[in-house]
C-alpha positions as CSV (number, residue, x, y, z in Angstrom):
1,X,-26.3,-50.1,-77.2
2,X,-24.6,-48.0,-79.9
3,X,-24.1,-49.8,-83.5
4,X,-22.6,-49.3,-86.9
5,X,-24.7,-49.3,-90.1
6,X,-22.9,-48.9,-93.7
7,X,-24.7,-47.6,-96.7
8,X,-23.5,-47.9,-100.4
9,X,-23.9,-43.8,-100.7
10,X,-21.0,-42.9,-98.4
11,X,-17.0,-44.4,-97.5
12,X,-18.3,-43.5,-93.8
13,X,-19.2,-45.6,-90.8
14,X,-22.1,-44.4,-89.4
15,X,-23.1,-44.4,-85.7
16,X,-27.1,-45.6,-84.8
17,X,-28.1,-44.8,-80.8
18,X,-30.3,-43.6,-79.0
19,X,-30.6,-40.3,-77.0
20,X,-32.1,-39.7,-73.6
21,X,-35.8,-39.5,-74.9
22,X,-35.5,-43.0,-76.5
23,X,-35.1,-41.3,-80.3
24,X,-33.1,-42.9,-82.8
25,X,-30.2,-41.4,-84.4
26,X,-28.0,-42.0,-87.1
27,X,-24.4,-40.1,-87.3
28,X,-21.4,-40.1,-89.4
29,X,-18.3,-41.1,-87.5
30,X,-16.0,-40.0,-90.6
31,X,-13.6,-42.8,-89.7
32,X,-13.7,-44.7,-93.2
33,X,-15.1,-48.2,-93.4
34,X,-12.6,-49.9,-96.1
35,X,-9.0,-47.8,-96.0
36,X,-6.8,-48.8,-99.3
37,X,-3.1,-50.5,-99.2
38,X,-2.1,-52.4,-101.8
39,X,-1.4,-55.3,-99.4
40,X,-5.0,-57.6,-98.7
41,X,-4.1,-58.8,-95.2
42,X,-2.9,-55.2,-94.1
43,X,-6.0,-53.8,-95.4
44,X,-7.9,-56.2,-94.2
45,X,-6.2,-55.4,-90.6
46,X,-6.9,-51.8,-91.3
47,X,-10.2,-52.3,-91.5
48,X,-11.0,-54.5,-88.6
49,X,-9.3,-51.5,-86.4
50,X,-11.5,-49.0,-88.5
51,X,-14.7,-50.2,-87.9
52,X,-13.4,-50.4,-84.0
53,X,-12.4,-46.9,-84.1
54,X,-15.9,-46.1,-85.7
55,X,-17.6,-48.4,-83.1
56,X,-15.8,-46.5,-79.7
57,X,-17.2,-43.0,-81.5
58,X,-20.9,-44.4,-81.8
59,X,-20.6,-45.2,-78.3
60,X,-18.8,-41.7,-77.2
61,X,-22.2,-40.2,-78.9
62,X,-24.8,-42.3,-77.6
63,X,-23.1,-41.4,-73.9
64,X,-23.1,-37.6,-75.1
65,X,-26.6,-38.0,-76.1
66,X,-28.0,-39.7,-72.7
67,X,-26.3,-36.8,-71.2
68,X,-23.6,-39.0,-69.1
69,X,-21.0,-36.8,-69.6
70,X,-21.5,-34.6,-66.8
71,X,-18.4,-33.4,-65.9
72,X,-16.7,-30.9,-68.2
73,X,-13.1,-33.1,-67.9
74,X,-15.8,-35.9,-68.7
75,X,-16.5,-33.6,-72.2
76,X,-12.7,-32.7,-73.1
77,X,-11.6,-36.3,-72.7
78,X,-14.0,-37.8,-74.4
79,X,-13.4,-34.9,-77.1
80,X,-9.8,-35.5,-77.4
81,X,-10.0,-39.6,-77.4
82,X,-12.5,-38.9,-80.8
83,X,-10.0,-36.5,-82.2
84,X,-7.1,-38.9,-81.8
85,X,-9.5,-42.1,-82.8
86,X,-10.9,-39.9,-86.4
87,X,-7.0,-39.4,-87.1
88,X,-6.1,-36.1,-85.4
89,X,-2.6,-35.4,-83.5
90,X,-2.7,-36.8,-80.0
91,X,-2.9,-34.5,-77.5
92,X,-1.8,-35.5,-74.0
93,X,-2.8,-33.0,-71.4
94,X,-0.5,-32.2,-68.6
95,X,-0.9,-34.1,-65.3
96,X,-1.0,-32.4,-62.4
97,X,2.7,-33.2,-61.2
98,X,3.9,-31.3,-64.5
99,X,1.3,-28.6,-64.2
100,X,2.5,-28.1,-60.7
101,X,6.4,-28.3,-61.6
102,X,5.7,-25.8,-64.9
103,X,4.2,-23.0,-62.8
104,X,6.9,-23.4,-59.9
105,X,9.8,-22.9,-63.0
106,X,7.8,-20.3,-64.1
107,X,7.7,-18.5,-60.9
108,X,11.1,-18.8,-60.5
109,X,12.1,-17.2,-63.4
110,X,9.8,-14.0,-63.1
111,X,12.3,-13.3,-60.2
112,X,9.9,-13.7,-57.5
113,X,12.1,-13.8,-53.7
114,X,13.7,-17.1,-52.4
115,X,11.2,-17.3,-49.4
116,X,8.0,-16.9,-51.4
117,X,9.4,-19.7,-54.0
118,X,10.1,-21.7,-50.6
119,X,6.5,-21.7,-49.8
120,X,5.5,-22.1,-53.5
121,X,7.3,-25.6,-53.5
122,X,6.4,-26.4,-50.3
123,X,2.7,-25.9,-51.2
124,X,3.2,-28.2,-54.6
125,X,5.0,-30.5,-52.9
126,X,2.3,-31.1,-50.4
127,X,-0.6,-30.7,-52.2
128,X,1.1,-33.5,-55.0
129,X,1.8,-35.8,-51.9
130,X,-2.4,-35.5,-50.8
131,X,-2.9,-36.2,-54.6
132,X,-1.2,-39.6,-54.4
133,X,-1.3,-41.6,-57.5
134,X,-3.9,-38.7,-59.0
135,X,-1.3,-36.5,-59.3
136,X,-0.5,-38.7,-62.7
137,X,-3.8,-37.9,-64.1
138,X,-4.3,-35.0,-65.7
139,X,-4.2,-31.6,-64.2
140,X,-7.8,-31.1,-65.4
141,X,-9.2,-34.4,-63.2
142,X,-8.5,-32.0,-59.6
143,X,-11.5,-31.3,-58.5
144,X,-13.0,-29.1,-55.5
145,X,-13.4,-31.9,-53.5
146,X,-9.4,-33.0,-53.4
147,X,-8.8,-29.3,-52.9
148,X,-11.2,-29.3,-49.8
149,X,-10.1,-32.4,-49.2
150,X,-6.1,-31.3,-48.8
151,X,-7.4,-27.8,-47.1
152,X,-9.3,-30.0,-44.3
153,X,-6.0,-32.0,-43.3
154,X,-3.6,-29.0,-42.9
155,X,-6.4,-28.0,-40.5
156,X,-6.2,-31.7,-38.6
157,X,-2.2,-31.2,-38.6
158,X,-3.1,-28.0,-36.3
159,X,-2.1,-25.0,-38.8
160,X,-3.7,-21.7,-38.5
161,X,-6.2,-21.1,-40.0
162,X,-4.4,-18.2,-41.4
163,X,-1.5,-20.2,-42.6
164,X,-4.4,-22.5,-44.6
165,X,-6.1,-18.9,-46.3
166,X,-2.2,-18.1,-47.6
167,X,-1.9,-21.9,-48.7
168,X,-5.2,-21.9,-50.6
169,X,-4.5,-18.6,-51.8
170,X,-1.5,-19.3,-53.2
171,X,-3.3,-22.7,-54.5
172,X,-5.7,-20.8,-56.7
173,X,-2.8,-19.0,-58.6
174,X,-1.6,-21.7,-61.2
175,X,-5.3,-22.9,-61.7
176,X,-6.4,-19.3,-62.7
177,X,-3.2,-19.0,-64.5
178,X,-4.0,-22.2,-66.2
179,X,-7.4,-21.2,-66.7
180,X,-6.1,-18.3,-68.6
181,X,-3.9,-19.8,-70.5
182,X,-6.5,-22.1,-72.2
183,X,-5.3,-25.0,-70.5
184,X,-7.4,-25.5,-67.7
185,X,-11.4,-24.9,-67.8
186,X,-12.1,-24.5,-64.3
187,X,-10.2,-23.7,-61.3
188,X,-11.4,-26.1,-58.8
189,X,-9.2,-24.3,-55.9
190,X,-11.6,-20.9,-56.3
191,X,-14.8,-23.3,-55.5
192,X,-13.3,-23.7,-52.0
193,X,-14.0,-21.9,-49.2
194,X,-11.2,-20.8,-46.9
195,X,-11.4,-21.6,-43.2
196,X,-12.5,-18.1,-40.8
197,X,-9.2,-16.9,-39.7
198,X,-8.1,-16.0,-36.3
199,X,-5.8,-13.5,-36.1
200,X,-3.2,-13.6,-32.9
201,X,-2.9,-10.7,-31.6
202,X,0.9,-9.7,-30.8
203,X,1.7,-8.2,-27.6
204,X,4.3,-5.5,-27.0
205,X,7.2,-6.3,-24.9
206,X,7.5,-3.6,-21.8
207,X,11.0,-2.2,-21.3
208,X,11.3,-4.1,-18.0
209,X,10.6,-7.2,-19.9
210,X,13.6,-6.4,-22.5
211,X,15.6,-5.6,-20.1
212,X,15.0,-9.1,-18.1
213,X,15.2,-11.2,-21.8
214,X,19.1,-9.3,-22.2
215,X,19.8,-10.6,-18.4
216,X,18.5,-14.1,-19.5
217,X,20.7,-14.7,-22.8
218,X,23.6,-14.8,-20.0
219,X,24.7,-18.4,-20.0
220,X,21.9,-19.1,-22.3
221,X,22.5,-21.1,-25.8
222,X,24.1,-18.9,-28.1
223,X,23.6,-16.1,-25.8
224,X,25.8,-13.3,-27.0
225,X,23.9,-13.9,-30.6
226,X,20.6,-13.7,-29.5
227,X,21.5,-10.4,-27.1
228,X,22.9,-9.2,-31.0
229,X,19.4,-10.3,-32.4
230,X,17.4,-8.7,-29.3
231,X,19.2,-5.3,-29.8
232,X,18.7,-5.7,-33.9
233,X,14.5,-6.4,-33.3
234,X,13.8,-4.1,-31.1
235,X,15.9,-1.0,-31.9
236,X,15.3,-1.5,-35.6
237,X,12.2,-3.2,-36.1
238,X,13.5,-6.3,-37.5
239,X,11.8,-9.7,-38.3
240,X,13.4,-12.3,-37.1
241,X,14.5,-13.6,-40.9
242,X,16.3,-10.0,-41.3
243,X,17.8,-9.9,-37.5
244,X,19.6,-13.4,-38.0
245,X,20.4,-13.1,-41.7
246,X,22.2,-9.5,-41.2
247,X,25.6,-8.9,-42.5
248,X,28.3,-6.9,-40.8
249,X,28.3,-4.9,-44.3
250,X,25.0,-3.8,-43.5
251,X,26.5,-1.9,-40.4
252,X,27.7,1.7,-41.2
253,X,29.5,3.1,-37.8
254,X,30.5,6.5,-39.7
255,X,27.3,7.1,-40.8
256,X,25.6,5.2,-37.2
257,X,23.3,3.7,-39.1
258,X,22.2,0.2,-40.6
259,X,21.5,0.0,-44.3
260,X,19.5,-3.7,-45.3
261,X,16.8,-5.0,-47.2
262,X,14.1,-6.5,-45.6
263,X,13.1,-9.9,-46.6
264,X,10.0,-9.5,-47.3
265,X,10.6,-7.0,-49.7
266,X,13.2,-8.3,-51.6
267,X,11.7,-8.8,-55.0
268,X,10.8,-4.9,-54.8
269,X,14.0,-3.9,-53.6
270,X,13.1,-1.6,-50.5
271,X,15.8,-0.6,-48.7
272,X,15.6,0.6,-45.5
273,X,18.0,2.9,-43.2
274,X,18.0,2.4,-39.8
275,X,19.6,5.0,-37.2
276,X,22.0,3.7,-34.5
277,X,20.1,4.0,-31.3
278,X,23.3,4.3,-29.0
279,X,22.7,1.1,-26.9
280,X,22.8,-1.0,-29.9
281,X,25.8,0.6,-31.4
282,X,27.1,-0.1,-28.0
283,X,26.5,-3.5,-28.4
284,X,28.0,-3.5,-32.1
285,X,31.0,-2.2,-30.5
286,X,32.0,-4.7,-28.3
287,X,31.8,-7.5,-30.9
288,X,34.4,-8.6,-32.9
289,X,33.8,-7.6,-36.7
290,X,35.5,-10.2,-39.0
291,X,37.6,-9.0,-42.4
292,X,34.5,-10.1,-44.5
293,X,31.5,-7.8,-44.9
294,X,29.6,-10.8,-45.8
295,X,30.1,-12.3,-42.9
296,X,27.0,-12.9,-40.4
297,X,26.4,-10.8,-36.8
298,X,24.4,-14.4,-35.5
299,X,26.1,-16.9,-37.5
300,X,25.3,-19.9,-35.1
301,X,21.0,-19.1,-35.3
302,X,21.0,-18.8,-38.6
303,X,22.9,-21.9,-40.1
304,X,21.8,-25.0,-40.6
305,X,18.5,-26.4,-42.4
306,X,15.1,-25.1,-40.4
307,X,17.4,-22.4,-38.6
308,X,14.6,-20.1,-38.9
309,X,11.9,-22.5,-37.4
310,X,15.1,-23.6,-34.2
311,X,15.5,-20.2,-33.8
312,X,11.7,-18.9,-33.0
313,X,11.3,-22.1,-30.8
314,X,14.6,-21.1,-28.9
315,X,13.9,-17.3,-28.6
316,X,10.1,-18.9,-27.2
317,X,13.0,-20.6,-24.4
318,X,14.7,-17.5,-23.8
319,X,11.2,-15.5,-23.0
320,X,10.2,-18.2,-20.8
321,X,14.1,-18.3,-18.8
322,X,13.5,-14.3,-18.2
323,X,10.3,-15.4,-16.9
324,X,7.7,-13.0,-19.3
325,X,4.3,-13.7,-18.9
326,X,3.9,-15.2,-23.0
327,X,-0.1,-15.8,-23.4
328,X,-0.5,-18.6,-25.9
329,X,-3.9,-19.1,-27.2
330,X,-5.4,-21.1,-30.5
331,X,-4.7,-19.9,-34.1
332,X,-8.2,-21.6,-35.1
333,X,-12.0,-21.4,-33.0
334,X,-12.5,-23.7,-30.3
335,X,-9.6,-26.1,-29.7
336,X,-8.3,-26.3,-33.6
337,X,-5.5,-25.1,-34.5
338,X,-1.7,-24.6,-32.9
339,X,-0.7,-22.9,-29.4
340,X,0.4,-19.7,-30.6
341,X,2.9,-17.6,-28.5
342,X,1.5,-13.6,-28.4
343,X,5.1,-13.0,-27.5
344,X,7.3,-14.1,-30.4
345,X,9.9,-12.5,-31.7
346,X,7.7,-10.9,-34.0
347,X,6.8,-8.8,-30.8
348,X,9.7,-6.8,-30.7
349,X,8.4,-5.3,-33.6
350,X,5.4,-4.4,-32.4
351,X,7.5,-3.2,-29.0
352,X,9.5,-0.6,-31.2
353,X,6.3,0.6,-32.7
354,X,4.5,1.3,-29.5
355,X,7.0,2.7,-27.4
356,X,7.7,5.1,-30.0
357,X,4.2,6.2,-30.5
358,X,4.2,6.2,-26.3
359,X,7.5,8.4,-26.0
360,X,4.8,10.7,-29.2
361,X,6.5,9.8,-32.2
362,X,4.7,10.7,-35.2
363,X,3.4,7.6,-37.6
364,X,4.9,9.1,-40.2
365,X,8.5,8.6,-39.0
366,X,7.3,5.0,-37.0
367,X,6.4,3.9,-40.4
368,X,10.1,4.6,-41.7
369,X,11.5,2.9,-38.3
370,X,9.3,-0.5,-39.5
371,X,10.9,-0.7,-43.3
372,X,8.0,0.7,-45.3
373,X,10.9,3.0,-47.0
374,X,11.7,2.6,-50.9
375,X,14.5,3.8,-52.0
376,X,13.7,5.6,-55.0
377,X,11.2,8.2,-53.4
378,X,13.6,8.0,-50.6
379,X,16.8,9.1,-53.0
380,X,17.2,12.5,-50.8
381,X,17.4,10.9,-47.7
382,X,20.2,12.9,-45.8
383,X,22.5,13.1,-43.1
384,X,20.4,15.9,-41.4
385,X,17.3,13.6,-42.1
386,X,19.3,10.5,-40.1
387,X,20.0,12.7,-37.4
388,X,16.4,13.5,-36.8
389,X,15.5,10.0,-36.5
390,X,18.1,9.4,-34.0
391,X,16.8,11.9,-32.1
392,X,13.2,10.5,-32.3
393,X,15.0,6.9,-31.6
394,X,16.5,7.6,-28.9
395,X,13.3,9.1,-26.9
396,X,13.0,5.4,-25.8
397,X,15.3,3.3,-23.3
């Protein structure tokens, strides 16, 4: 075990241990063996917690030495505990709660969109509640294992696997940010390996189907909204987030279109302009449009915490009442993973996509019908432009 010796030639306590060969070495611990105050029993107290200082640093070599400290948290503890003990400024490194919490503020304020901070706090939130009690230790002390660890339940809740990629992707983001910053030294979340993802692929809706889902919202739940959110996802492309969350200022019946910005795009402000296709504007016309612009088309689906989660489980109602074949298969290999619906609402989407491309609509003007429009490059986007669209629009019934 580690001792002290003292020698007449120096103020020093010095440190006597062995390394991992069995040599003998002897070490200055620059922690001073008899400190000065004018008082004798204070300087005798000083003294008694010196040569205890001095005796915790012989023993933080001799396990340097033997090579115990295999861990580079092991190294930086240990190197910060000898700084403190020699008379340095304490330094208390941030636990992982804090770390967690200081990159969600930080997030927030580089203006990054409400849904993507949803899932950054969501992500913290249960990745701190896997920690447990660890979540107190320092931010450093996460290691690959609790990463793999947290990864390997989401799968035994039954996520997709492609839902678990996005959450250890978004994972790795404050440890490399941390690693950059100088106060992290390794991110343990880029050690892990992500699960294979299976991709789901979406179906198309045929027109007969469409038709058959506007029969079924008669006497259905909230039936007039979701015939309102049907006419908004399949004429204009829109997820189901945009469809629900529309404004009646969004609506332009002089100009026949419908000017929004899609969720998703939010933070880049991209916004799209979508043409009237007659049967929609139809639609639009026998509704009752409030005083306020601000006012929503589908008040009742979107209000409410976890609308948007009651929402896609009721549309999945409303497919099954107009009796459309809806294929579900597993989001992970073999019998992991959820039941995933091919047919969500997602699908109307993909329905406006391929029956335009069917009635030999260029992909060029599809890609404008889908949102992928900004509006500085699209600053001479005219009336003549609009028209053309509606003609390309209304190719499809």
């Amino acid at each position: 075990m580690a001792s002290l010796s003292s020698s007449k030639k120096s103020r020093y306590w010095h440190a006597v241990f062995r390394d991992g060969t069995g040599r003998q070495i002897r070490r200055s611990t620059q922690i001073e063996k008899y400190p000065t105050h004018e008082d004798a029993r204070e300087r005798s107290r000083l003294a008694t917690e010196a040569r205890r200082k001095a005796q915790l640093v012989a023993e933080a070599f001799e396990r340097a030495s033997r090579g115990e400290l295999k861990r580079e948290t092991d190294i930086r503890d240990t190197l910060l505990a000898l700084v403190e003990m020699a008379g340095g400024p304490r330094v208390r490194p941030q636990s992982a709660d804090e770390f967690f919490t200081a990159w969600v503020e930080d997030s927030e304020r580089t203006g990054k969109t409400e849904t993507t901070m949803k899932r950054y706090r969501q992500v913290r939130r249960e990745f701190l509640a896997y920690l447990g009690d660890k979540a107190k230790a320092p931010a450093e002390h996460v290691t690959p294992d609790d990463v793999q660890g947290f990864i390997r339940t989401l799968a035994d809740k039954g996520l997709a696997s492609k839902s678990i990629a996005n959450t250890l992707k978004i994972l790795r983001v404050p440890f490399a940010e941390g690693c950059r910053m100088g106060k992290l030294t390794f991110n343990p979340a880029a050690a892990v390996k992500p699960p294979s993802v299976v991709s789901v692929e979406r179906q198309a809706f045929t027109p007969g189907e469409i038709t058959a889902m506007f029969a079924a919202c008669e006497g259905f739940e909230n039936g007039d909204e979701w015939r309102t959110a049907i006419h908004l996802g399949y004429y204009c492309g829109m997820r189901l987030g945009d469809a629900t969350g529309l404004t009646w200022g969004a609506v332009d019946f002089t100009r026949k279109a419908i000017v929004f910005t899609p969720e998703k795009t939010r933070n880049r402000a991209r916004t799209v302009e979508i043409p009237l296709h007659p049967k929609l504007e139809a639609h639009l016309l026998t509704l009752k449009a409030p005083d306020d612009p601000a006012a929503l088309l589908t008040p009742a689906l979107s209000s409410g915490a976890g609308a948007r989660q009651r929402a896609s489980k009721a549309f999945g109602f409303l497919v099954n009442a107009a009796g459309v074949d809806n294929e579900r298969k597993r989001s992970q290999k073999g019998t992991g993973g959820r039941s995933v619906s091919t047919k969500s609402f997602h699908a109307l989407r993909h329905s406006l996509t391929s029956h335009l491309a069917a009635a030999g609509v260029s992909p060029e003007i599809r890609m404008k019908f889908t949102g992928h429009t900004d509006t500085r490059t699209h600053a001479g986007y005219t009336h003549h432009e609009l028209a053309s669209l509606r003609a390309e629009l209304e190719k499809i019934q």
